[in-house]
Z-matrix of the N, CA and C atoms (Angstrom, degrees):
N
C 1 1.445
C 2 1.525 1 110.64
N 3 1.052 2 120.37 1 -52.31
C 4 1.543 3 136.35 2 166.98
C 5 1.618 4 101.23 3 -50.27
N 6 0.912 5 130.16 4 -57.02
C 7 1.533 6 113.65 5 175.32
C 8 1.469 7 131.74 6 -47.50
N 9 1.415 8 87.56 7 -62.90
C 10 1.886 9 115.43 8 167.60
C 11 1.743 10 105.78 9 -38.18
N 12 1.343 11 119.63 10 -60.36
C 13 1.387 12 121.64 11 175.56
C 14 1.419 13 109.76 12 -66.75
N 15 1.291 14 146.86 13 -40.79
C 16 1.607 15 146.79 14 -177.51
C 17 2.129 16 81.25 15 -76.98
N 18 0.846 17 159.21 16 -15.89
C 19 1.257 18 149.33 17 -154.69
C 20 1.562 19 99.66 18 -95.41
N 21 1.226 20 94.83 19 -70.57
C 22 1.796 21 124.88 20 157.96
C 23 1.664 22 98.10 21 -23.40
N 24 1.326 23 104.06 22 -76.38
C 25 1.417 24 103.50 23 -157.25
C 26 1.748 25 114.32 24 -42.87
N 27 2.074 26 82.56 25 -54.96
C 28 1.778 27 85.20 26 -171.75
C 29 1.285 28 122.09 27 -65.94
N 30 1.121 29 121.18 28 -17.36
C 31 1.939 30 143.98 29 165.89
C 32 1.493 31 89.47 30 -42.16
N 33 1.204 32 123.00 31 -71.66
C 34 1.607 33 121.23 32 -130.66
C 35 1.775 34 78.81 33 -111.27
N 36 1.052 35 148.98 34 -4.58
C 37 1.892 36 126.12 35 156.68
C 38 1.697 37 84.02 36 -83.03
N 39 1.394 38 140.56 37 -14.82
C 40 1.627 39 111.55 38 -171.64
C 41 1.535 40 108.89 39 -78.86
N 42 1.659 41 82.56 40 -37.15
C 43 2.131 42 88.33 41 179.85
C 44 1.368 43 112.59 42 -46.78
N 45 1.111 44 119.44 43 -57.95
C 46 1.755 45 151.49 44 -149.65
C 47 2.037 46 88.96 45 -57.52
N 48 1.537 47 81.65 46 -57.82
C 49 1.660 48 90.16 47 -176.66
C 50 1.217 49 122.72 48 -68.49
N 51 1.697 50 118.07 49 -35.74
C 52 1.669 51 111.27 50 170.85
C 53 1.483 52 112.62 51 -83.07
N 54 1.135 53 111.04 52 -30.09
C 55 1.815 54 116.17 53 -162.02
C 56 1.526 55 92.65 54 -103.41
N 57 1.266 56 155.97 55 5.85
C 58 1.633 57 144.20 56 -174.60
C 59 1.340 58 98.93 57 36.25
N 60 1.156 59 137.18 58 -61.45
C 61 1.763 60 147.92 59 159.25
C 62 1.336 61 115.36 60 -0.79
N 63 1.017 62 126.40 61 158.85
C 64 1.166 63 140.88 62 148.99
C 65 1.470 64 137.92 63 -93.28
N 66 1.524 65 109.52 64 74.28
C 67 1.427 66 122.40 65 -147.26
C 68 1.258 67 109.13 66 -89.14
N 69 1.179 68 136.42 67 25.25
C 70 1.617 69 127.50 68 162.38
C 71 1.339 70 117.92 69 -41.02
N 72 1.184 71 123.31 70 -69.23
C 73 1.360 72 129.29 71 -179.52
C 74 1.623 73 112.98 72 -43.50
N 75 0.903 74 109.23 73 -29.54
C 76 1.743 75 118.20 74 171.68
C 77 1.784 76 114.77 75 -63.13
N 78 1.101 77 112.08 76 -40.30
C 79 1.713 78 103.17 77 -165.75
C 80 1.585 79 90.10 78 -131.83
N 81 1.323 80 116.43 79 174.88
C 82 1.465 81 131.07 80 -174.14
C 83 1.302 82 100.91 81 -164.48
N 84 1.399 83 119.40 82 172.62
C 85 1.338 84 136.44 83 166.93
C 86 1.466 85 125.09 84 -88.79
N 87 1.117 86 129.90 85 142.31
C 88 1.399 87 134.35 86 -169.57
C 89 1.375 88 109.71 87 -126.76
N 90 1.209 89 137.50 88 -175.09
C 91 1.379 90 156.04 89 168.87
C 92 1.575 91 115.71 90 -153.85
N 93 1.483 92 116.37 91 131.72
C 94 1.384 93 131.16 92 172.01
C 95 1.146 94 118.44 93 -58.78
N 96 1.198 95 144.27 94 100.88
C 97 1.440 96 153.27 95 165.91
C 98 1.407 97 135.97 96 -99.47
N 99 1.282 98 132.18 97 169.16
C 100 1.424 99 106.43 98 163.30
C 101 1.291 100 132.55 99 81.01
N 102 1.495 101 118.72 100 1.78
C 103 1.137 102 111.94 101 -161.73
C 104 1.971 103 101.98 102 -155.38
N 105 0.928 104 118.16 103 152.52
C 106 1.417 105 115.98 104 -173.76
C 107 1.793 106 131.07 105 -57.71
N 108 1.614 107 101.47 106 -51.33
C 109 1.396 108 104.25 107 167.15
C 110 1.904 109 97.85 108 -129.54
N 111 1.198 110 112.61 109 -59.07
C 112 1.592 111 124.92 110 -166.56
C 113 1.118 112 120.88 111 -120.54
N 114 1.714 113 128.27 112 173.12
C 115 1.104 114 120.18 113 169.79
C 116 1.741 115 100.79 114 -148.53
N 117 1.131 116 108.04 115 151.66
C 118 1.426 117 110.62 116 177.24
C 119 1.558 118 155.85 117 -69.08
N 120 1.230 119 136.12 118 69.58
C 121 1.689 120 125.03 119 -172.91
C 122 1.301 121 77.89 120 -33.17
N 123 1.846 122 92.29 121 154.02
C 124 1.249 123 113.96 122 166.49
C 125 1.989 124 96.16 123 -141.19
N 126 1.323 125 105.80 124 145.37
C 127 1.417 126 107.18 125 -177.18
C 128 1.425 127 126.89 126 -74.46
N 129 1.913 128 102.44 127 -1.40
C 130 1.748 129 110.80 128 159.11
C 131 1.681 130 92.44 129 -169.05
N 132 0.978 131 99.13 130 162.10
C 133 1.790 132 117.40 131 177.61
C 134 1.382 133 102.76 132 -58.56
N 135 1.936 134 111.36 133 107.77
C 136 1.563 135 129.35 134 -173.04
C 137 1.030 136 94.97 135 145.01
N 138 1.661 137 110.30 136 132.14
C 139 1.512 138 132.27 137 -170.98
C 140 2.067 139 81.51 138 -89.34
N 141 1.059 140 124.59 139 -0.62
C 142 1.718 141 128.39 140 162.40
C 143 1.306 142 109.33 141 -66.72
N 144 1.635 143 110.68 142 -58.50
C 145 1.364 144 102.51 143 175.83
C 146 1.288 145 137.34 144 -40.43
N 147 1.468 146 101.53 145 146.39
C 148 1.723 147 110.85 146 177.57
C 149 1.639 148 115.35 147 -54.12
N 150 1.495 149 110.22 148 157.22
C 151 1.534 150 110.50 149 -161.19
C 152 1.868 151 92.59 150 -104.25
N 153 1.497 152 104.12 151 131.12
C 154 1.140 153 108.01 152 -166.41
C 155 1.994 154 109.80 153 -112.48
N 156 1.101 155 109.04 154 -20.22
C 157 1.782 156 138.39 155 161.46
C 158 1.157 157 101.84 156 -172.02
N 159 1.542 158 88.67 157 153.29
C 160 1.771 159 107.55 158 148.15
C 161 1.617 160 105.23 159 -92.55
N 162 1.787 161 90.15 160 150.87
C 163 1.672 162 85.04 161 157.95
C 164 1.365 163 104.67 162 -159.81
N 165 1.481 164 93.72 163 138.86
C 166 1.818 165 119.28 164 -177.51
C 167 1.029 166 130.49 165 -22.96
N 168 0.985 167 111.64 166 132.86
C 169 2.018 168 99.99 167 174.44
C 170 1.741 169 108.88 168 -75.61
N 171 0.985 170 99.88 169 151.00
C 172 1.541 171 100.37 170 -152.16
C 173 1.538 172 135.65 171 85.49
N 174 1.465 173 106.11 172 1.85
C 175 1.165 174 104.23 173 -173.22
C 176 1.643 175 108.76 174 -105.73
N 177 1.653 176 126.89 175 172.84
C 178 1.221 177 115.62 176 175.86
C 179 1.409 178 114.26 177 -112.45
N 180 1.275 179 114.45 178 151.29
C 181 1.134 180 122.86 179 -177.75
C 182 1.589 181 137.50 180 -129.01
N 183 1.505 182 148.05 181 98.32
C 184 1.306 183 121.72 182 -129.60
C 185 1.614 184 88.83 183 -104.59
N 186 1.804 185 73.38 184 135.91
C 187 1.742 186 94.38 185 -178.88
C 188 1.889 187 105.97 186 -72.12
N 189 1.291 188 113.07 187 -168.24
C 190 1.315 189 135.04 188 173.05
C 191 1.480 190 101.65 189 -148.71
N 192 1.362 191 103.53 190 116.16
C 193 1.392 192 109.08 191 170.54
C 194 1.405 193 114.74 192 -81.98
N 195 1.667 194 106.98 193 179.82
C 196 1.842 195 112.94 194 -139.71
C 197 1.041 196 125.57 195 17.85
N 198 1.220 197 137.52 196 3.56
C 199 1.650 198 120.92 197 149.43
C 200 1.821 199 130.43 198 -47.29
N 201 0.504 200 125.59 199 46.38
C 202 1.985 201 128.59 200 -179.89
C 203 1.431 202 114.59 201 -89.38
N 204 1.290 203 110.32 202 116.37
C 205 1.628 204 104.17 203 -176.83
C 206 1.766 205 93.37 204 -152.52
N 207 1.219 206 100.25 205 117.59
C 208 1.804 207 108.30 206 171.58
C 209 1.883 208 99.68 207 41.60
N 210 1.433 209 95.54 208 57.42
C 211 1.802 210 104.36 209 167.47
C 212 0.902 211 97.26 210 55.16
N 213 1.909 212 144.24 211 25.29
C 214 1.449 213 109.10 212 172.93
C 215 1.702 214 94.77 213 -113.02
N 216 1.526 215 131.15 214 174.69
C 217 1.472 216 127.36 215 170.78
C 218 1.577 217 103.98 216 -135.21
N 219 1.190 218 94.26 217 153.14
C 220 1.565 219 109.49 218 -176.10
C 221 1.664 220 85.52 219 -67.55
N 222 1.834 221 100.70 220 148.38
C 223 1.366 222 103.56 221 160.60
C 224 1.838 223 91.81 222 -172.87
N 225 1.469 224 92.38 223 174.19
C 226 1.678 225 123.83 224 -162.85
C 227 1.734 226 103.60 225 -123.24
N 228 1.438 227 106.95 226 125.36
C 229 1.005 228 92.66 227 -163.60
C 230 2.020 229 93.78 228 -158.56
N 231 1.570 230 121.25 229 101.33
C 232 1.511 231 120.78 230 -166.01
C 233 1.492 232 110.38 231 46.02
N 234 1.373 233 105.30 232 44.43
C 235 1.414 234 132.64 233 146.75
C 236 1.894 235 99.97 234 77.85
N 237 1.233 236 102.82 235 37.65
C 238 1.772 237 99.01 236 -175.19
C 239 1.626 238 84.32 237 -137.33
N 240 1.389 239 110.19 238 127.85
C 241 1.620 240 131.32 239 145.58
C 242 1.241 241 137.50 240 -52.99
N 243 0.934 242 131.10 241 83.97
C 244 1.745 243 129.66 242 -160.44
C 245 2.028 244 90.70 243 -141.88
N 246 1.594 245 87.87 244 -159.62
C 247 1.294 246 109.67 245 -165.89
C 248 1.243 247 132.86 246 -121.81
N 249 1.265 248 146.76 247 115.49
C 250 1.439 249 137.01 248 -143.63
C 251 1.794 250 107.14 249 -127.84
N 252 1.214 251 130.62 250 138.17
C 253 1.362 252 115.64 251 177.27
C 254 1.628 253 109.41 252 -86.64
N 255 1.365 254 86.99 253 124.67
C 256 1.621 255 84.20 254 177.69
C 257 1.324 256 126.66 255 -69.85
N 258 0.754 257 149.15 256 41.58
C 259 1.851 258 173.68 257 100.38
C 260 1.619 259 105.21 258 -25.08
N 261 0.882 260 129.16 259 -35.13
C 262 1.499 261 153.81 260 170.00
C 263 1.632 262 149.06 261 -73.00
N 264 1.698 263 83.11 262 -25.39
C 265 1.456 264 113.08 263 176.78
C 266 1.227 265 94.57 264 -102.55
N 267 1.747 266 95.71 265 142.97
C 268 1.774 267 119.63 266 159.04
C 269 1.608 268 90.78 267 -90.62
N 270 1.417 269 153.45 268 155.25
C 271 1.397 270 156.54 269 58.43
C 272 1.612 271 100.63 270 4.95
N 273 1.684 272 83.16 271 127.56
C 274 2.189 273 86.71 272 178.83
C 275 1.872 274 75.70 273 -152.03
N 276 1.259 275 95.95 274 123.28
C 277 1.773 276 108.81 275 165.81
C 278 1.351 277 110.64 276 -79.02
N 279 1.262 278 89.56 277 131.31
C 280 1.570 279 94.81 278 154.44
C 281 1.724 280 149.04 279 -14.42
């Protein structure tokens, strides 16, 4: 829980700082599903791409909205930007 909230935090002072904006509506939280133990960052949309982490099933991961390209979505994940297939993601509202 303590992570998830320090995760949160540093997420949303990075937005603040690249976007001046108020980017909530842009990214959301996800959850790993679907899959046996892990699933892959990838360093661009392609199960080709280089492997950038694994991460747990069960674990969360913050999406980036309108990103969609060949089922994969932008996402943030132990502070590295890569690519996740959305097949993989739970959607969790706000």
């Amino acid at each position: 829980m303590v992570k998830k909230i320090l995760v949160t935090l540093l997420l949303a002072l990075s937005f603040t700082v690249i976007g001046g904006q108020n980017n909530q509506a842009e990214a959301y939280w996800g959850m790993v599903v679907n899959c046996r133990e892990w699933i892959t960052l990838r360093s661009y949309p392609s199960t080709e791409a280089a492997s950038l982490d694994r991460i747990p099933l069960g674990e969360w991961v913050w999406i980036h909205r309108g990103y969609y390209h060949d089922g994969f979505l932008s996402a943030e994940y132990n502070g590295q930007r890569g690519y996740v297939l959305d097949a993989y993601i739970k959607y969790v509202k706000e």
